[in-house]
N, C-alpha and C positions, 0 to 999 in steps of 0.2 A: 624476825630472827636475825640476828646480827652473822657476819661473815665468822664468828671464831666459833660460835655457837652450831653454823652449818660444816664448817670442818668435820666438830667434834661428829656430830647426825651421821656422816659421809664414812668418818672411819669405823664409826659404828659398824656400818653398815655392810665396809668392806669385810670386816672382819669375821661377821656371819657367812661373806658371798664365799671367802676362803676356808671356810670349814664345809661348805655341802658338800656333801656325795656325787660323786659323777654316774648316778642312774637314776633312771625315768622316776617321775613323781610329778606333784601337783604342789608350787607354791604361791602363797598369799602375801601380800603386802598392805601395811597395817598404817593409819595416819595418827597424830599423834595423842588421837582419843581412843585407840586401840581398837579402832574400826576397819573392817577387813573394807580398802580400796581397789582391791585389784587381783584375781586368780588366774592361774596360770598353768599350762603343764608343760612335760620338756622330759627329752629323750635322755639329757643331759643336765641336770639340773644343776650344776656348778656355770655350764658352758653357758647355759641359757639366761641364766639370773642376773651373772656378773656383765653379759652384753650390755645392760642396762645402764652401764656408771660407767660405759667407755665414755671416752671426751669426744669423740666423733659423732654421738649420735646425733641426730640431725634434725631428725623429728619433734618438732614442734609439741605437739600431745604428747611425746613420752616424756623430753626433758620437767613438763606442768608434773607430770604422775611422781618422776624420781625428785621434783620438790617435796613433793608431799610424802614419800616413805618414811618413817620413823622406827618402823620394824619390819620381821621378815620370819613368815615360819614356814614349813615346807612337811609333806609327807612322802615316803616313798613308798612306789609299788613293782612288783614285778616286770610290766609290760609297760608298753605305751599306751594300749587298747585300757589299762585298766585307770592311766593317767588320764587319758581323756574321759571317763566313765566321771572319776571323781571329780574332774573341773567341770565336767555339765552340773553333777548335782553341788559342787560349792556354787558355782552360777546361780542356780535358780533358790537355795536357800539363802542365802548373805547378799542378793542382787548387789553385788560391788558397787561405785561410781565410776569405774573407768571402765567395765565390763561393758561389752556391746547386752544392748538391750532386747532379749525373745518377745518382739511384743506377742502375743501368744492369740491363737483361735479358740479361743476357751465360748467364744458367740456360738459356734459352729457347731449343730444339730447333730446327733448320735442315734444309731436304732439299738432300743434298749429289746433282752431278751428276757424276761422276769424269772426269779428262783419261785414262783409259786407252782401249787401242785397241777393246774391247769397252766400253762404261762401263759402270757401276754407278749405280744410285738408290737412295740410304736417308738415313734419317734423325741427325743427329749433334749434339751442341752444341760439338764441337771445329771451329773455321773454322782452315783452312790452307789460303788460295788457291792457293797451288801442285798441289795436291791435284784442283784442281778448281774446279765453278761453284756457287756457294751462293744458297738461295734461301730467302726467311727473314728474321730469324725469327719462330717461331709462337706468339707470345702463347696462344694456344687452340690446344693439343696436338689437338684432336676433329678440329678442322679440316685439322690438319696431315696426320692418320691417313687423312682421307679424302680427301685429293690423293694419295697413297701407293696405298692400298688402288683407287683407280680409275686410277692407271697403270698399278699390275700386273697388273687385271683386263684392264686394253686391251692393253699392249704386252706382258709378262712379260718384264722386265729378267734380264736375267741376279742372283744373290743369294750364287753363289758368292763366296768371299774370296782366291780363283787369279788371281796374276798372267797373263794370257792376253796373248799376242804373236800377231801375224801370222805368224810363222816356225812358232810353235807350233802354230798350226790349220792351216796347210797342212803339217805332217809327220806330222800326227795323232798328237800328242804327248797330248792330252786325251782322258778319257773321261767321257762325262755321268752326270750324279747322279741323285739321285730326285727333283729339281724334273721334271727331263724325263719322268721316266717317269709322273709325276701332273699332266704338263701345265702347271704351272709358269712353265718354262722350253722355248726353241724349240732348244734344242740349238746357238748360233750354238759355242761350243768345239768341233765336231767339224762344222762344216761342213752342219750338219741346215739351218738357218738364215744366207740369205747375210749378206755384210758389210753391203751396201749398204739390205738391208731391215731389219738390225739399228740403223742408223744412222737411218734415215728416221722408225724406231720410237721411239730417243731424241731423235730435231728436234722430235718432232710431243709428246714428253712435255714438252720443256722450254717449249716455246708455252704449255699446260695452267699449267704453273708460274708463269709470266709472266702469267698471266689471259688470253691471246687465244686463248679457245674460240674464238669463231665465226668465224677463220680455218681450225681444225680442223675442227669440222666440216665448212666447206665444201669444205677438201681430201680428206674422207671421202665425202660426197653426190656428190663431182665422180667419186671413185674407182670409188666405187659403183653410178654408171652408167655408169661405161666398162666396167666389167668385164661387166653383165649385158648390153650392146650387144655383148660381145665372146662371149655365151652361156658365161660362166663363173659358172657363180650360185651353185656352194659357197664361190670366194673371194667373191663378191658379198656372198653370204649373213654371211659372217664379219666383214666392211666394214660392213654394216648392223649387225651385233651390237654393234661398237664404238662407232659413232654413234649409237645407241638409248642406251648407257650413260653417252655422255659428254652428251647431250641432257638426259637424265633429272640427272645432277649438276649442270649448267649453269642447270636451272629450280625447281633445292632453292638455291641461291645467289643466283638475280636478284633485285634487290628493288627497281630502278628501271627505267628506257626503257631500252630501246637506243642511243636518241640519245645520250647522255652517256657520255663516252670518255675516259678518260685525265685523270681529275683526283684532286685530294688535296683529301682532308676534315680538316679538324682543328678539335681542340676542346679547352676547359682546365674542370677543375674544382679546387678550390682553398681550404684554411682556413688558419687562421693559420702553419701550420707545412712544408706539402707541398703542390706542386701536380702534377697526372696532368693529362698531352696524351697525349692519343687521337689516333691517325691511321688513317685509312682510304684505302687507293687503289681509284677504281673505272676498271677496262677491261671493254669492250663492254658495258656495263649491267650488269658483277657484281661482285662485290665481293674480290679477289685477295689484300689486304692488311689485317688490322687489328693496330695495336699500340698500346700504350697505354706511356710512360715517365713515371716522376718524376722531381721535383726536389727537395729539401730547403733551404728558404729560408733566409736566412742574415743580409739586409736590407732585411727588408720590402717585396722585389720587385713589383711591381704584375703582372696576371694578362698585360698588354701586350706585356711586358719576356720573361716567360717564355714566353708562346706564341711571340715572334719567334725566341726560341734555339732552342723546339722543333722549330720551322720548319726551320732550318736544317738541325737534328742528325739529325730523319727523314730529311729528304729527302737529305743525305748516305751515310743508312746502306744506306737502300732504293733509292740511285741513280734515284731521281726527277726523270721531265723533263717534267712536267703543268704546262701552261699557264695550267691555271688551277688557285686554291685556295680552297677553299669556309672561311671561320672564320666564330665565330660576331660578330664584331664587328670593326668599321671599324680597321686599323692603320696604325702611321704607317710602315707598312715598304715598298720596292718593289725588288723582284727582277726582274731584267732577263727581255723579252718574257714574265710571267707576269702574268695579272689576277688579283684578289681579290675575291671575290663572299659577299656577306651576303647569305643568300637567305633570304625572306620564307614564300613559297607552292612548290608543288610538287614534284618529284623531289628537287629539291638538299636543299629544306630538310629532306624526309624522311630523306636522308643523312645532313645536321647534327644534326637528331635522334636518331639511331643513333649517333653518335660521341660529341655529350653522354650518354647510353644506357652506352657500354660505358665511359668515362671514371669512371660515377658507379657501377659494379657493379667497376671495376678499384681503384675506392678504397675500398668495402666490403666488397669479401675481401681486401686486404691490413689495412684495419684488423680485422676476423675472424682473420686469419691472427697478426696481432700480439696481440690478448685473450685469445686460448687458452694462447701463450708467456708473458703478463705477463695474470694476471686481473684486478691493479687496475686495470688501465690502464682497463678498460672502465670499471669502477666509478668512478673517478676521471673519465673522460670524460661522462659521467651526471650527474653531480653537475656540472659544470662545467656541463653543458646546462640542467639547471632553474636552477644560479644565472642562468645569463643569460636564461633566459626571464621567471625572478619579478623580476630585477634586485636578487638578495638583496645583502647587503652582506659575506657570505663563505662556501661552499660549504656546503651543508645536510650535514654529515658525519652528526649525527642529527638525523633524522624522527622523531616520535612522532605517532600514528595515536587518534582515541576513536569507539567506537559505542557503544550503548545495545542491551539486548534485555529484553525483556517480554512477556508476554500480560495484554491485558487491565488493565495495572498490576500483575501479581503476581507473587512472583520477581522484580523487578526487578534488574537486573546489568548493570555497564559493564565495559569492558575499555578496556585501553591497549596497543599495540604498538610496540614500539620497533625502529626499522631505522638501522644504523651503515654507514658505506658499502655504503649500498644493499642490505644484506645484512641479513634477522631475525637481531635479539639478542634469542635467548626468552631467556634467564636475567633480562632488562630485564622481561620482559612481568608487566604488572601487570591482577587484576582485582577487581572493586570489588563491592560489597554496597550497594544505595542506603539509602540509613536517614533522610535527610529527607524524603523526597518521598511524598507517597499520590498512588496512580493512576496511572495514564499519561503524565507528561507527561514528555517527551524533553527539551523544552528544559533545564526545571528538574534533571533527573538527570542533564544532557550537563554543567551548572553545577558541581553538586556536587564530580563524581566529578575535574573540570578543577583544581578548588578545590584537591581535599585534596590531589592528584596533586603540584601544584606548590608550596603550601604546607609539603609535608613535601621536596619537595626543598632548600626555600630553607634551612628548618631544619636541615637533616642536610651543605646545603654540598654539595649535587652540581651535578654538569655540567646547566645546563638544553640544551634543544634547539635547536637551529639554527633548527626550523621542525617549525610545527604543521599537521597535516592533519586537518581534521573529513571526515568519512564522513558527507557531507551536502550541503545548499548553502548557500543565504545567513543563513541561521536560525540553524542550527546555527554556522556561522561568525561572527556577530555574537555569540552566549550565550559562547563563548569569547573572544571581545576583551573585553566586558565581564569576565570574571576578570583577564584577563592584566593590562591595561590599567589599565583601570579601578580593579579593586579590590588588586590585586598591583605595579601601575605598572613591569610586567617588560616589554622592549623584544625578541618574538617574532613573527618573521613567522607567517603564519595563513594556510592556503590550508584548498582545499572543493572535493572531488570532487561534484558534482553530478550525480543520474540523470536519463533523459529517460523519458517515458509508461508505455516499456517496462521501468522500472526497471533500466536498464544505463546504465551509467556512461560520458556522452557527453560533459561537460566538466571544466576545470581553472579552480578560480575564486581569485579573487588581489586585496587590495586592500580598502579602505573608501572607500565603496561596493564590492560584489566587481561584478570585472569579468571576463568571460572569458577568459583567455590562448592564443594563437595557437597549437595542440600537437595537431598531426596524431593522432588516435584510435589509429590502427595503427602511430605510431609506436615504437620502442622504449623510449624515456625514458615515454609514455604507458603500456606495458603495464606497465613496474616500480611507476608507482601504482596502477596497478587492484589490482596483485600485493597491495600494501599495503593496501589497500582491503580485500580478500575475505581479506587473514590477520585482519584486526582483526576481520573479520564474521565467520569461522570462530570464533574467540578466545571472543567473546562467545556465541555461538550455544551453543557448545559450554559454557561457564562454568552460561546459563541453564538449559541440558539435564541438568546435573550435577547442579545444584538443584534441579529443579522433581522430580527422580526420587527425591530422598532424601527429599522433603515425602511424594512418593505413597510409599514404602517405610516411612512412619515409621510403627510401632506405639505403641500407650499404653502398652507394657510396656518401653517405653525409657524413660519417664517415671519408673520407678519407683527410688527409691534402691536400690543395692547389686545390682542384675540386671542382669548382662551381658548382650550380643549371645549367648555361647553356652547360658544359662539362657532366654532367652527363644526360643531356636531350638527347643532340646528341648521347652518348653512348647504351642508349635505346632503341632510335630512329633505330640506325644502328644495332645492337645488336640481341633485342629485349628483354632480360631478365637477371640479374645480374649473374645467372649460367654460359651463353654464354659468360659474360666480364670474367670471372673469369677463363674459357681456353680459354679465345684465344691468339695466338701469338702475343708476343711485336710488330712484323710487321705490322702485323691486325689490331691493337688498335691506330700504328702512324697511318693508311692512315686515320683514322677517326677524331680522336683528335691532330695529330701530333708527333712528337719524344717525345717531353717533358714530357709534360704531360701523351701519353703514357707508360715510364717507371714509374711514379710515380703509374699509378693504376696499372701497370703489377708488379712490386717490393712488392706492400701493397699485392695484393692476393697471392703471390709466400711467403713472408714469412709467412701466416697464414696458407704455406703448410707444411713449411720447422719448424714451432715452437713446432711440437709434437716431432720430429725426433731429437733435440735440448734437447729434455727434458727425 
């Protein structure tokens, strides 16, 4: 498109934005195949449209969207409640391209209730209203199992898959199965069981469904003493059995009063790319409905924008008529005779709790469910979390790790460990020999070993590190700025894992001066450097132990020119101890090792007799 040709586009465009109406409606913007890219709604439909083609906007995705406008139609409606109505269903008919994305729980299992003259209850993810009543669906299958599993302990639905007609049970056309005869089933196919108490059975499961236990129960307690006033106390007794089971389910579910009746709880949580609304219905003090839906963002939606859509598309799907909605922050939305409540203290807010709760566990098993399909993703989401915690200047792809091990100053040994998305690269891992340093000192050997480490990188032309981790804290962390710095003038971030009393690793330290960085201990980006942490201390540990055992293992008869490891074995062997080689007779030492190599250990011990007497 040439610049005279996007004028022309522009003023088009303005031209439309100066003719809308200034009341609520829902508009669309069109690309230039007359493809609807983008819906919208607005209190203010001049105010809101024309924001679009200010010069200020700033936004990155919207300036892409207002390239692509080529038209612009609009509807108007009374309210705002009835503009948000019509941009959920423009959404889900004409899926836009710049429209954040419903990825929708259509997976998710429903308990169907059948329009047959016997019905049926079971579970399905195929919805066909014709079919029947759906109720649903079940984010949490457990819970779904156990609305299921305690109507059939109450009522015992019929589970056959037999068309069953009135004509048919009274011709005694059916014969019962083995639910009946294991109690199961009351036999309503062949008349065991009348209509009317097979039906009263399904009213009173579908109440259960609905969340209005404690209508049921009281239709059962009410039952319950008509029958034992009428001296029938084995049905009595069977009445009781049912309200004892549905008593008992009803008080594993309550989690608030009683008082609170028929409201919707909803909640968002949300990063740069996907946001999950939770929804929760609670009837008679329990909790009947929880689901949780995404959205995938598309132009940097505000959390506002998409809780008012989710608003809608719940309470649409779950035919909700709750007066009131519990969110957790003030919106500019209102829905006719419904209030909106931010609650602070009690019942509700424990509600709101529970829904932020299952919002923030519904986004970490699908991010879970997505790292096991794609494993860098997680690595790559790691790495993007320490950059932004250190505010590095591009994703630490490699970490290099240093610790120090000694006794005493002796054996002294450093190690290096190198981690590539977040993953050991032993073939990297490098360990060192200290050779300047006498005695103990850490700092001085943590110096060295940093020294040559990146000295012979610079030399040899390899990839330095994204970012340096001392296995230490602010000590250790300074002796290495000074190399980098300092003496190398190489531009590497430096972080320092620091121990606390207990020698466990309680912080993340970051910075000159180091300064603690805000990283939850039991986080998961936290345990991947401890991980780092304890490979570099194993590394090392392990390096020391290697050495310190070949110092105890070493003989004087390795010292000796032309004696192998397996001449010195047999000398041992025969021997038993370096004192014994060292008198015995050159004859002695042929029968074991031979002439040869006999003179050469008998000559090396003879002159280390003969060198004081020399001198």
């Amino acid at each position: 498109m040439t610049k005279e040709e996007n004028e022309k586009r522009l003023k088009y465009l303005k031209g439309i934005v100066s003719r809308l109406p200034d009341k609520p409606g829902s508009y669309q913007f069109y690309d230039e195949t007359k493809t609807i890219i983008y819906v919208g709604k607005a209190k203010n439909l001049k105010a809101r449209v024309s924001s679009y083609f200010h010069t200020e906007v700033d936004r990155f995705k919207t300036k892409v969207l207002v390239s692509k406008i080529f038209d612009i139609s609009y509807t108007v409606v009374n309210t705002e409640e009835d503009a948000l109505l019509l941009e959920n269903s423009l959404i889900k008919k004409y899926n836009p391209r710049y429209n954040v994305l419903l990825k929708d729980g259509k997976t998710y299992p429903s308990i169907c209730v059948t329009n047959e003259y016997l019905p049926r209850i079971f579970k399905t993810r195929t919805i066909n209203k014709k079919w029947g009543t759906y109720y649903g669906p079940y984010s949490h299958v457990g819970a779904m199992y156990a609305v299921l599993d305690l109507i059939k302990e109450l009522y015992h639905p019929r589970t056959c898959m037999s068309p069953i007609t009135k004509e048919g049970v009274e011709t005694g056309k059916y014969r019962v199965c083995l639910d009946y005869h294991i109690k199961k089933c009351m036999g309503p196919c062949v008349g065991k069981q009348s209509y009317e108490d097979y039906q009263k059975n399904i009213l009173q499961a579908r109440e259960i469904l609905k969340g209005n236990t404690r209508q049921v129960l009281k239709d059962l307690r009410d039952e319950m003493l008509r029958l034992s006033e009428e001296l029938r106390f084995e049905e009595a007794e069977e009445i009781k059995r049912k309200y004892i089971a549905l008593d008992t389910f009803v008080s594993k579910s309550e989690v608030v009063s009683h008082t609170i009746n028929n409201i919707d709880v909803f909640s968002i949580t949300s990063d740069e790319k996907m946001a999950y609304i939770n929804y929760i219905h609670v009837a008679n003090g329990s909790i009947n409905q929880s689901f949780t839906i995404e959205y995938k963002k598309k132009l940097n939606e505000s959390d506002d924008e998409l809780l008012q859509l989710g608003i809608v598309e719940l309470r649409q799907r779950f035919k909700s008529d709750a007066k009131e909605i519990i969110v957790p922050q003030e919106l500019d939305l209102k829905l006719e005779d419904v209030k909106f409540t931010v609650p602070k203290l009690g019942d509700k807010k424990t509600l709101l709790d529970l829904s932020v709760m299952n919002g923030k566990q519904y986004k970490f098993d699908r991010l879970k469910q997505a790292e096991k399909l794609n494993p860098e993703q997680k690595q790559t989401r790691l790495m993007k979390e320490l950059q932004d915690k250190l505010h590095l200047p591009k994703l630490p792809y490699q970490i290099e790790c240093f610790d120090n091990s000694n006794i005493s100053g002796t054996d002294a040994v450093a190690a290096c460990v190198v981690f590539k998305a977040m993953k050991p690269s032993k073939r990297d891992y490098k360990h060192y020999n200290i050779k300047t340093v006498e005695g103990p000192d850490d700092y001085a050997s943590m110096k060295e070993v940093v020294h040559r480490r990146y000295t012979r990188l610079i030399d040899e032309e390899q990839p330095l590190p994204d970012l340096i981790i001392a296995d230490g804290g602010k000590g250790q962390m300074e002796v290495i700025r000074q190399v980098i710095q300092d003496e190398l003038d190489l531009d590497i971030p430096i972080a320092g894992l620091a121990k606390n009393d207990r020698h466990r690793t309680n912080e993340l330290l970051y910075g000159f001066p180091p300064l603690s960085v805000a990283l939850k201990t039991d986080s998961e980006l936290f345990h991947v450097l401890t991980q780092i942490q304890d490979e570099v201390h194993r590394f090392a540990i392990e390096f020391h132990r290697n050495k310190r055992s070949k110092r105890a293992l070493h003989s004087e008869l390795d010292n000796i020119p032309g004696i192998g490891p397996k001449t010195r074995d047999g000398l041992l062997n025969a021997l038993k101890s370096v004192k014994k080689i060292r008198e015995a007779e050159l004859t002695e030492l042929a029968t074991v090792i031979g002439p040869a190599k006999a003179q050469i250990v008998y000559d090396y011990f003879h002159a280390q007799k003969e060198a004081p007497e020399q001198n």
